[in-house]
Residue, then its C-alpha position, 0 to 999 in steps of 0.5 A: x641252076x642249083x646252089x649249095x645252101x647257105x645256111x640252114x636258116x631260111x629266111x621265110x617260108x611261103x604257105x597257100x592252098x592253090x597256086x596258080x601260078x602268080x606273083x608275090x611281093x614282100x620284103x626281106x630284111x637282109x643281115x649287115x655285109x652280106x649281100x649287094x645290089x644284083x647280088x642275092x639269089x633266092x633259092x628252094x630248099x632244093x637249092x635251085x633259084x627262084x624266079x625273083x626280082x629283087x629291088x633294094x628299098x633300104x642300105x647298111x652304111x656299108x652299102x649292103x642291102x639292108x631291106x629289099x623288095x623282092x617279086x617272086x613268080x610262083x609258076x612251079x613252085x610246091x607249097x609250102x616252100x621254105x626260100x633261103x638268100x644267098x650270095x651270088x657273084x652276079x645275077x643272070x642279066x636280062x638279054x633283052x627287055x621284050x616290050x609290053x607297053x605301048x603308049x600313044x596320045x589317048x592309049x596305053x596298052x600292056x601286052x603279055x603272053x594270052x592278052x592285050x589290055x588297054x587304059x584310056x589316059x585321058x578320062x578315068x575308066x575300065x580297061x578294055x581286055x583283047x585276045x590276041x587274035x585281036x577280038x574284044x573280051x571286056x570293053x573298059x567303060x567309064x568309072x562313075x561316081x554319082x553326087x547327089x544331083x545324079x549325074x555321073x562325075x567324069x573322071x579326068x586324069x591328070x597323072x600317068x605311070x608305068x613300071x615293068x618287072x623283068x626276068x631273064x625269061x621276060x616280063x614279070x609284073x607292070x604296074x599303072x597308075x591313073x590318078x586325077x580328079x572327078x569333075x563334080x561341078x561343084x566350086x569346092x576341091x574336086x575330089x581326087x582319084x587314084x587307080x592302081x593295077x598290076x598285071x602278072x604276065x605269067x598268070x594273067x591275073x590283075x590286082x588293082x585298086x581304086x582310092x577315092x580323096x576329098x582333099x578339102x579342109x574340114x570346117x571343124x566348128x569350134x575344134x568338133x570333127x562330125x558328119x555333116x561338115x559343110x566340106x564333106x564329099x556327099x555321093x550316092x554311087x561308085x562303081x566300075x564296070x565292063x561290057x562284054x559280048x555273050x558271058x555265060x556259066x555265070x557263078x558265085x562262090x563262096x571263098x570262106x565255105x566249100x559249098x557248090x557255087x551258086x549258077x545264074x542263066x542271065x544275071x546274079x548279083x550278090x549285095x552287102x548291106x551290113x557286116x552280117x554278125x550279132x552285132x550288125x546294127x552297132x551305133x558305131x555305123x550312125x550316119x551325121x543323122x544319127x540315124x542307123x541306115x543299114x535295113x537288114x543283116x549280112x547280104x542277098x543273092x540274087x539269081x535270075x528270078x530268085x533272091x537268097x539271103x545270108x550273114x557273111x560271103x567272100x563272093x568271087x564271080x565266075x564266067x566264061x566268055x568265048x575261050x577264056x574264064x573270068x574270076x572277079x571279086x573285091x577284097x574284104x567283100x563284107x568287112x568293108x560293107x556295103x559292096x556289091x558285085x553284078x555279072x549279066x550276059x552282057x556287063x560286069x559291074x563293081x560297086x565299091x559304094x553300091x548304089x543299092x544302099x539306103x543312105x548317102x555316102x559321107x566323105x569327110x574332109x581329108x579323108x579317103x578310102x582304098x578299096x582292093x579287087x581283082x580280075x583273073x583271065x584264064x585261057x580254058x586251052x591251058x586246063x582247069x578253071x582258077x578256083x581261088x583269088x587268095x594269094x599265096x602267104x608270105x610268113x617271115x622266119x622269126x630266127x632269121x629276121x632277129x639274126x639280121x638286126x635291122x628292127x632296134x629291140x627285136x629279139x625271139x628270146x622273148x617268147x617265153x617270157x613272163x610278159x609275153x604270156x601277159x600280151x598272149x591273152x590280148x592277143x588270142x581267146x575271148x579277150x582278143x582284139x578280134x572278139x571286141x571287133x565282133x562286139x562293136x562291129x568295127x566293120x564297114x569301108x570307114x572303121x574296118x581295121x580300126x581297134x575297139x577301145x574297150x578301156x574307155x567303157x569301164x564303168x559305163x552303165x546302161x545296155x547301149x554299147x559303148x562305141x569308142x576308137x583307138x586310133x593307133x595310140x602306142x603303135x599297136x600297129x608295130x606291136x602286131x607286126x612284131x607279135x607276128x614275128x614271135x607267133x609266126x602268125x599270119x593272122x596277126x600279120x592280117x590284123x596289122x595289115x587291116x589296121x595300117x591300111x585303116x590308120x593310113x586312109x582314115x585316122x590321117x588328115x589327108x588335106x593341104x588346106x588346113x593350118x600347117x599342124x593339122x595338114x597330114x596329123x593323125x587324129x587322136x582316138x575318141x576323146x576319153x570317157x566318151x562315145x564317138x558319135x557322129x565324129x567318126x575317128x575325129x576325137x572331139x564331137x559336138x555331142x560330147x560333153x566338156x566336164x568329163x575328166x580334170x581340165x577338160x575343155x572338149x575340141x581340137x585336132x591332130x596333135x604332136x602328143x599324137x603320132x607313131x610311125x614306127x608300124x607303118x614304115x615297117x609295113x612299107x618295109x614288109x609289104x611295100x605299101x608306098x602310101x604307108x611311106x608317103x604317109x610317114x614321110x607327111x607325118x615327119x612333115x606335119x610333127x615338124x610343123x608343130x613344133x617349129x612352125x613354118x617361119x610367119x610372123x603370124x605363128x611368131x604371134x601365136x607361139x608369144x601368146x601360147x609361151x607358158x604352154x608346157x607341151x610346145x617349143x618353148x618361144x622364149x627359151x628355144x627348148x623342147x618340152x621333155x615329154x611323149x610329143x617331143x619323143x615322137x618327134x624325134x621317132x618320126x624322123x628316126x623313121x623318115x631317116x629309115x626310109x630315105x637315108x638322109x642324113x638331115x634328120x639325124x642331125x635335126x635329132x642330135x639339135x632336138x635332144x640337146x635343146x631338150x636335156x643335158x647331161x648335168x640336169x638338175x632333175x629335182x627342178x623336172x617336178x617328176x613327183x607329178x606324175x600325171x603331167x610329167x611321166x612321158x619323161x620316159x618316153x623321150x628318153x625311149x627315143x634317145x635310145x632308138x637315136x643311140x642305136x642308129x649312130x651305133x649302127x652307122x658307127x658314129x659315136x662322135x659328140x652328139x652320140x656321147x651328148x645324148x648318150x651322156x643325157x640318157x645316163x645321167x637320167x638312168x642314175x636319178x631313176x635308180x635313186x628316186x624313181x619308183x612304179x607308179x601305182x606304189x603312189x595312186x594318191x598322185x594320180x587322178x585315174x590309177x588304172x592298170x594303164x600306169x603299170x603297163x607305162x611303168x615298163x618304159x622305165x624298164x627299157x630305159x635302165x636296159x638301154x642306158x646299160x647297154x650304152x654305157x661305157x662300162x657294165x651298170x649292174x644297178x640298172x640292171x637290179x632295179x629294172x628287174x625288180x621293176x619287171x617282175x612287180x610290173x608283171x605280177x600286178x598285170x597278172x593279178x588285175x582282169x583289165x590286162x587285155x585292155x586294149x591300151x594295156x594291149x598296146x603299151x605291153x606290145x610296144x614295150x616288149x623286148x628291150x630287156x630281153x635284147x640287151x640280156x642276151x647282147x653282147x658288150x660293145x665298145x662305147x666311148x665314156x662319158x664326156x664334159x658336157x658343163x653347164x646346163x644353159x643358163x635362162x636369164x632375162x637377157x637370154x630370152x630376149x637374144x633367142x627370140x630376136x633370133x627368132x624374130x630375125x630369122x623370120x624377118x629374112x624368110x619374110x613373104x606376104x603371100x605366106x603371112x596371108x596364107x596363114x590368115x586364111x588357114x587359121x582364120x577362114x571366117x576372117x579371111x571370108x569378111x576380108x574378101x567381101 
């Protein structure tokens, strides 16, 4: 069936070298009234509709989709292809859903057109492979993990799901989950497990992944996070593994070269130690010893009798088994060293945490890692051999996706501007963010994806590199999405890909069983002007020094100064990666926590005793600080609303932001002239304006709307009269690095914003953010740290408002309203608000919870007690 073409914009374009044939996942935005549930098409440039199911992940207030999730089968598809959306009375129903799963007591069975695939649901293992006929292919076996005594750990699985995809022609794509926990014998938290695969009906091709968790608290002595805390997971091994009945033609490939493959008669095993580059023995890889464990550089080979070595290989393995081939191979092979790969007669075996590799494996407490692999069945009735596991590449339309509006500040128009040619330099050639992970290496299943924090090795001396972990600070994560948007670049898309999967396994505290504002945080970068050491990406070692900058006392943890959402929420939304959603939704938890606590009476007795504390909610006041923490706050739930809808984190916002400014703040008593402890003003009132976008969108401009709109004007006419870039005064400042001037561009967003909200036209925002923008880019032209990767990340995420809101049409806000006084803060009005508080928690009162608070804030305590 064919359709006239929409528009003449499409919506992305879909590239790739092969095509077998399989299925593709993505999101698409979609623009405000346009399309409704079972109601988009998607089509070819030929105008005939794809193969496509489509699943609503985010709604427009009027109801029409906003965001979906769309499942594209690929079979007959020329690449590249353009798809254009287009609406459609009603999509053609599925006359019936043709079973392909089968569950019993110990079994669940997917069935598609070439094979029959079999879980146990009871203990953690391979699935088995049947031929139609009937006949075993690959037997499931066991899915080990081996602790230091040696003896493989059972996985038992306590959590079974199953989801299919229909066409009209059938199924499309189903999706297991086995999760549980591996029975270590140990009196600790058993470690969890998560395996995940999917299975492509039309293609026969599985992608799975297998996350391993140690949900313990870490002990984090004295507010320090290394290796060798007595909660760590230590293990030797995991793998998994299959049996099978007489395979030959045993081949490796190499995804990355076009050479002949490598042939084995009985066996061949590829194995990598370290990443194989010059820098293959950074310290970034030292063990709790301190000790560098990795023997050689890059990998071996081995055939038969015969071994070959090597610095890098994509390896994908190849047999034949009867009338069928096998393509296997792990994702990121030698990015996320050590990993191996075995193929015999008679065994298939992935070693996730080989078994080969000289030292033992460490996972911290909250900590877990996801490795990626897949397995690819072919009948050799059906023609040639698949000779790629690399998925076609899905790449947005930057024209589409700013035309649809559903990212704030998003705009094409800023690609040829003077700060987007600044970004560009960080972004590609020698000072790109890939050439300084060549340089420290940041390579290996605990630090790949991570970014090499190259601004704290300013003025370190010595030949030893300077190793230090950047940890998502400023959401470079967002600001590599979006620069893929403006580069239409499928490499840069990679880089935030790889660092969002990182952030999400290993720079967020996943445990339960810490104190509540530390439970789900992410963890800061290393601590400044200080290598990492033994803490990994934990900030604080006990190798560290306590005197490196001013005030500087060393220790702590996850903190609310800490937290950026937005990448990872618009990750979810691109990729449809559900831990980066869960992983927002616990962080909007854990930035909750922080600041309003959980109602004990033993945090009641920390926030008296922490009262004079400038960075927390205020006991005796009730206020919120004016700084980055609180702006991320209310970020993090703006996001949470993103992804639910739920309009309770909009009006916790509304609550935040008037318990935090008002509109007729005398802002001389702000102390704005100490810029060091106070220039985060910005960053909240950058928030303010993100919250003013989604009342705006939702059409809400009711009293919380003019209230914060009201507040972030009345800042933006102080700004334009008393504000000045910060470097015009480096006496004020301890370290007057480039990192101010790239800081300074918030001031720039936040005059564009109060302009665009305002009832009328405020060209004195307007002239003074422009000068403002041009002196900042000048100074960032002149100065060699521009590409700095904190620099990078600032200028990311805070590129595009000006340019949106120059090319922005005026909208009708309402004016400004009466807002009187600022609340008064007398003795007398103290006191009322911490009885509140007092009363408040009085009501929630258990004891259960007050002795849970003990043992989580004062383990060592707690221990006596039991005795």
């Amino acid at each position: 069936m064919n359709h006239s073409m929409p528009s003449n914009v499409h919506c992305l374009l879909i590239n790739g070298n092969e095509n077998y044939g399989d299925v593709i996942e993505f999101g698409l935005p979609l623009p405000k009234g346009q399309f409704r549930q079972n109601q988009l098409a998607l089509l070819d440039d030929q105008g005939r509709v794809l193969n496509a199911h489509v699943c609503a992940t985010s709604f427009w207030p009027d109801k029409t989709l906003r965001w979906c999730r769309v499942s594209m089968a690929t079979a007959g598809l020329t690449l590249p292809a353009k798809v254009y959306p287009t609406a459609v009375a009603q999509l053609d129903g599925i006359e019936q859903k043709t079973p392909v799963i089968q569950r019993t007591e110990q079994t669940l069975d997917i069935t598609t057109d070439h094979y029959r695939y079999q879980f146990n649901t009871s203990e953690l293992s391979t699935f088995s492979v049947f031929e139609r006929s009937g006949e075993q292919l690959l037997g499931g076996r066991a899915i080990g993990l081996v602790p230091p005594e040696g003896q493989i750990a059972v996985g038992n699985v306590d959590y079974v799901s199953h989801r299919s995809e229909y066409l009209a022609s059938g199924a499309l794509l189903t999706k297991v989950t086995l999760a549980g926990t591996f029975d270590t014998k140990s009196e600790l938290e058993p470690p969890r497990f998560k395996l995940t695969v999917k299975f492509h009906h039309n293609s026969d091709r599985i992608d799975a992944s297998l996350q391993l968790h140690n949900p313990r608290a870490a002990q984090h002595i004295e507010g320090t996070w290394d290796l060798g805390d007595p909660n760590s997971l230590l293990f030797d091994s995991l793998h998994l593994s299959w049996f099978a009945d007489q395979l030959n033609q045993l081949r490796c490939a190499d995804e990355q070269d076009q050479t002949p493959p490598i042939t084995a008669d009985q066996s061949l095993t590829v194995y990598h130690e370290s990443s194989g580059g010059e820098a293959w023995n950074s310290p970034v890889h030292v063990n709790a010893q301190q000790q560098l464990p990795m023997r050689f550089q890059g990998y071996r080979l081995t055939t038969d009798n015969r071994t070959t070595t090597g610095t890098r290989i994509q390896p994908v393995i190849s047999a034949r088994c009867r009338g069928s081939a096998i393509q296997l191979g792990i994702q990121q092979f030698w990015q996320q060293f050590p990993s191996a790969i075995t193929i015999s007669q008679q065994h298939l075996e992935l070693g996730l945490f080989p078994a080969e590799f000289p030292d033992r494996y460490e996972l911290q407490g909250g900590e877990r890692k996801t490795f990626h692999f897949s397995l690819c069945l072919s009948s050799l009735d059906d023609g040639a051999e698949r000779q790629s596991l690399v998925l076609p590449i899905v790449q947005l339309n930057p024209t589409w996706l700013a035309r649809c509006h559903t990212l704030p500040w998003l705009t094409d128009a800023v690609t040829d501007s003077r700060l987007q040619a600044v970004i560009n330099q960080g972004l590609f050639g020698e000072h790109s963010l890939l050439a300084k992970r060549e340089k420290a290496d940041q390579y290996g299943w605990r630090h790949f994806g991570e970014l090499y924090a190259d601004h704290e090795a300013e003025g370190h001396d010595g030949d030893e590199l300077f190793i230090s972990h950047y940890n998502n600070q400023y959401d470079p994560i967002y600001g590599l999405l979006t620069q893929s948007f403006i580069h239409q670049s499928a490499e840069l898309k990679l880089q935030a890909d790889e660092l969002a999967s990182h952030v999400v396994d290993i720079d967020i505290y996943h445990t339960d069983q810490d104190k509540n504002e530390y439970n789900h945080g992410l963890f800061w970068h290393t601590d400044h002007y200080q290598q990492a050491k033994t803490c990994t990406h934990r900030t604080y070692s006990k190798l560290h020094r306590n005197d490196v900058y001013a005030d500087h006392v060393g220790g702590g943890g996850p903190g609310g100064q800490h937290c950026y959402t937005t990448g990872l929420t618009l990750h979810y939304l691109l990729a449809g990666d559900d831990d980066a959603k869960q992983a927002v939704l616990k962080l909007g938890e854990w930035i909750s926590n922080v600041y309003e606590g959980q109602g004990t009476f033993v945090e009641l007795l920390l926030a008296w005793k922490n009262r004079f504390r400038p960075d927390i909610k205020n006991l005796l006041t009730g206020l919120y600080p004016l700084d980055r923490g609180t702006g991320n706050y209310i970020i993090a739930l703006l996001d949470c609303y993103t992804l639910t809808e739920q309009s309770r984190y909009l009006s916790n916002v509304a609550a935040i932001i008037r318990d935090t400014v008002h509109p007729c703040d005398i802002i001389a008593e702000r102390n704005f002239d100490d810029v060091e402890e106070t220039w985060f003003y910005t960053v909240f009132l950058q928030a303010v304006g993100r919250y003013l976008w989604v009342k705006a969108e939702r059409l809400e401009l009711d009293d919380d709307f003019i209230y914060a709109r009201d507040a972030l004007l009345h800042y933006a006419d102080w700004m334009v009269t008393h504000e000045n870039l910060s470097l015009d005064h480096p006496e004020r400042l301890e370290f007057p690095t480039l990192t101010w001037t790239a800081q300074d561009l918030r001031k720039v967003a936040v005059l564009y914003m109060a302009h665009y909200f305002a009832p009328e036209p405020q060209p004195r925002y307007v002239e003074q953010a422009e000068q403002w923008y041009q002196q900042i880019c000048q100074g960032l032209e002149q100065d060699r740290t521009r590409t700095h990767t904190r620099v990078l990340a600032i200028l990311m995420q805070n590129n595009g408002a000006r340019e949106w809101v120059q090319q922005a049409s005026r909208q009708p806000f309402p004016p400004r309203g009466n807002h009187g006084k600022p609340r008064a803060q007398s003795k007398l009005a103290q006191i009322v608000t911490v009885s509140r508080q007092v009363l408040k928690t009085l009501m929630r009162f258990s004891l259960q919870r007050e002795i849970d608070q003990i043992n989580r804030r004062f383990p060592q305590l707690a221990e006596r007690w039991r005795r």
